[in-house]
Steps between C-alpha positions, in 0.01 A plus 500: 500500500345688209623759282387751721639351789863492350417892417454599883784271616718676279374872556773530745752552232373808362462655849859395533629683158265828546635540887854485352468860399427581817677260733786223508266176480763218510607219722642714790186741483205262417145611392302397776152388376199285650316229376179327651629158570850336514427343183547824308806581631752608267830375494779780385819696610356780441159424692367407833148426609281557784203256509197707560190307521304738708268758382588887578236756512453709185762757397821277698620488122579818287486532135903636414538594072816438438523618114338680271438157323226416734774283714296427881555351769303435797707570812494535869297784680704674823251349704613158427845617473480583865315175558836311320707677710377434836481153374902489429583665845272219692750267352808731597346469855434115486824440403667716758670782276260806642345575754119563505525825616747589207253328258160704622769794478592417123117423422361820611802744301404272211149589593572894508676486152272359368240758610731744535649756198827321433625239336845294604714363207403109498816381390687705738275618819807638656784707301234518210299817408181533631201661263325778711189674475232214326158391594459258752464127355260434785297650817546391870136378452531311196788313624266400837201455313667250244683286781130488672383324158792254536543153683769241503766705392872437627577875711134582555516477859874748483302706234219602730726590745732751283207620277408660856780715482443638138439812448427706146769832376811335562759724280851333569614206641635682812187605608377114467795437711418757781085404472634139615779595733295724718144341467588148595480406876803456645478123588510498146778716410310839432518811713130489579327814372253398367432485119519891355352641213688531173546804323110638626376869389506698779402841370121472505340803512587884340608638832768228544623570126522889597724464819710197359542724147433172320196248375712177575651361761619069538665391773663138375397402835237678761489343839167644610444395850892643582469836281782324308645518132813306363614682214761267272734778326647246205759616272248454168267746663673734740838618323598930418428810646151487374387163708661589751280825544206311420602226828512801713169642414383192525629447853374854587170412347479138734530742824296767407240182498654433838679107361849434587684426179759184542722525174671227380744449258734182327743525726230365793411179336870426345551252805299348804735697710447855364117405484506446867645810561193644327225281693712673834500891400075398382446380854638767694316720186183367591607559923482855438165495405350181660679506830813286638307212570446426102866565433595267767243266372625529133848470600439187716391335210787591287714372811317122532742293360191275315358787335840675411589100325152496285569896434810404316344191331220714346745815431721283307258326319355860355843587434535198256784330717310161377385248247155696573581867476230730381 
C-alpha cells in the first residue's frame, strides 16, 4: 500500500476527533463507517464497519462541514438511512425478536420522520427532546424512487412494503403513531382506515377563508373518504388559555366544513389499554355518521383476538417498549 493508501486508511481518525464535538465516538458508541471490501476494514474500539461494495445512485451520500477548518465528511443520505434500517429489523425478524408487522410499523414512522417536520433525539428517541418545525430530509417520492434504483439490498423487500405507507408533513411523533395505528389493516395490527393525509391545506379558495375567518387550516390527519380529522392536542403545542381558544375555533372551523374532529391527546397513547379505549369511542364516532354496520365492523376487528395480539405488537413497538423503538 502506497502513501496514499495509508492516508485514506487512516482518514477515519479525523472523522473520529471532529465528531467528538458533536457526539460521544468511543467504544460503547462506535463510528459506524463503510468500506468497499473486507480488506479495508478497520479495526478499532471506537469504529465499526459496514462492507459496502455496491454502488448507490447519486446523492445516497451528503456532503456534512463539520468546522470552519474545511473538516468533511461524506456521510449517509436519509434515503439510505431508511434503507439501513429496514435492513437491521429483517434481522430482528429472522432472529425471532419482532414481528414483521411491528417492523413494516417501525419502517414506515421512520419513513414519516424522515419526510416529516420533526426530528427525534438519536441518542434518546424516547424521554429525549424532539426538534420541531425543520424541513423535511426527504419526500415520499424520493424515498420510492431511490429504493426502485436499488437491488440486492438486505430489507428491500420490508422497505417496499413500509415506504407504501409514507406519507410527507408529519409534525410529531404522535401523529406518526396514529398514521400507522389506524391505516394498517387489521390482520396486521392497524385499525384499517386507510392511509390519511397529513397536515393538508384545506382552505382553498377566498370564500372558504371568509366563513372560516382564517387563511389556514391543517388537520394532522384528514380521513377523506369518512369526513374524518384526528386532531393530536400535545402538551408542546396546545397548553394556556390562548391554545385552548385557538382548538375550539379550530373544532368549530372542522364542522362548519362539515368533518368530525377526533381529538387526541397523551393520555390516549400512554398505554395499549387507554389506546383501545380510543380505537372504541372512533368506531362508534364513525357509526354516527357511517351507519351501525361500520361500527360493528370496526369493533369486530378490535374484538378478533389475532388482530387485537398484532395491535399490541405494533403499538408497543411505536411506543419504544423494544430494542427497535422509533
Amino acid at each position: 500500500m502506497g502513501d496514499g493508501g495509508r492516508r485514506h486508511a487512516q482518514a477515519w481518525r479525523g472523522a473520529v476527533a471532529a465528531l467528538r464535538d458533536y457526539r460521544v465516538v468511543d467504544a460503547r458508541h462506535p463510528l459506524a463507517i463503510r468500506v468497499p471490501w473486507a480488506g479495508r476494514r478497520v479495526v478499532a474500539p471506537e469504529v465499526t464497519c459496514l462492507v459496502c461494495a455496491r454502488t448507490f445512485p447519486p446523492g445516497t451520500f451528503l456532503l456534512a462541514e463539520l468546522s470552519s477548518d474545511g473538516e468533511v465528511l461524506h456521510v449517509d443520505g436519509p434515503e439510505l438511512t431508511f434503507a439501513h434500517f429496514a435492513g437491521l429489523l429483517t434481522t430482528a425478524v429472522g432472529n425471532g425478536e419482532l414481528s414483521r408487522q411491528a417492523a413494516v410499523a417501525l419502517l414506515a414512522a421512520y419513513g414519516m420522520e424522515l419526510c416529516g417536520s420533526y426530528a427525534r433525539d438519536p441518542a434518546r428517541p424516547y424521554g429525549g427532546p424532539c426538534a420541531y418545525r425543520l424541513p423535511p430530509a426527504t419526500t415520499p417520492e424520493r424515498l420510492r424512487s431511490w429504493l426502485g434504483q436499488t437491488r440486492h439490498l438486505k430489507g428491500r423487500a420490508l422497505a417496499q412494503v413500509a415506504v407504501r405507507m409514507v406519507r410527507g408533513g408529519a409534525a410529531s411523533p404522535m401523529e406518526c403513531l396514529h398514521v400507522v395505528m389506524l391505516s394498517l389493516p387489521a390482520r396486521h395490527g392497524g385499525f384499517g382506515l386507510g392511509v390519511p393525509l397529513m397536515n393538508a391545506q384545506l382552505v382553498t379558495t377566498q370564500e372558504v377563508s371568509a366563513l372560516l375567518g382564517r387563511t389556514s387550516l391543517r388537520p394532522d390527519l384528514l380521513f377523506e373518504d369518512l369526513g374524518l380529522a384526528i386532531e393530536h392536542n400535545g402538551a408542546v403545542w396546545h397548553e394556556g388559555v390562548d391554545r385552548v381558544a385557538e382548538d375550539a375555533r379550530r373544532a368549530q372551523c372542522y364542522a362548519a366544513l362539515g368533518i368530525r374532529c377526533f381529538p387526541s391527546t397523551a393520555q390516549d397513547v400512554e398505554s395499549f389499554e387507554r389506546y383501545e379505549g380510543f380505537l372504541r369511542r372512533l368506531a362508534h364516532c364513525i357509526g354516527h355518521d357511517r351507519g351501525r354496520s361500520c361500527r360493528d365492523e370496526l369493533l369486530r376487528r378490535m374484538g378478533d383476538p389475532a388482530s387485537r395480539a398484532a395491535r399490541l405488537e405494533v403499538f408497543s413497538a411505536l411506543r419504544g417498549c423494544g430494542r427497535f423503538g422509533f
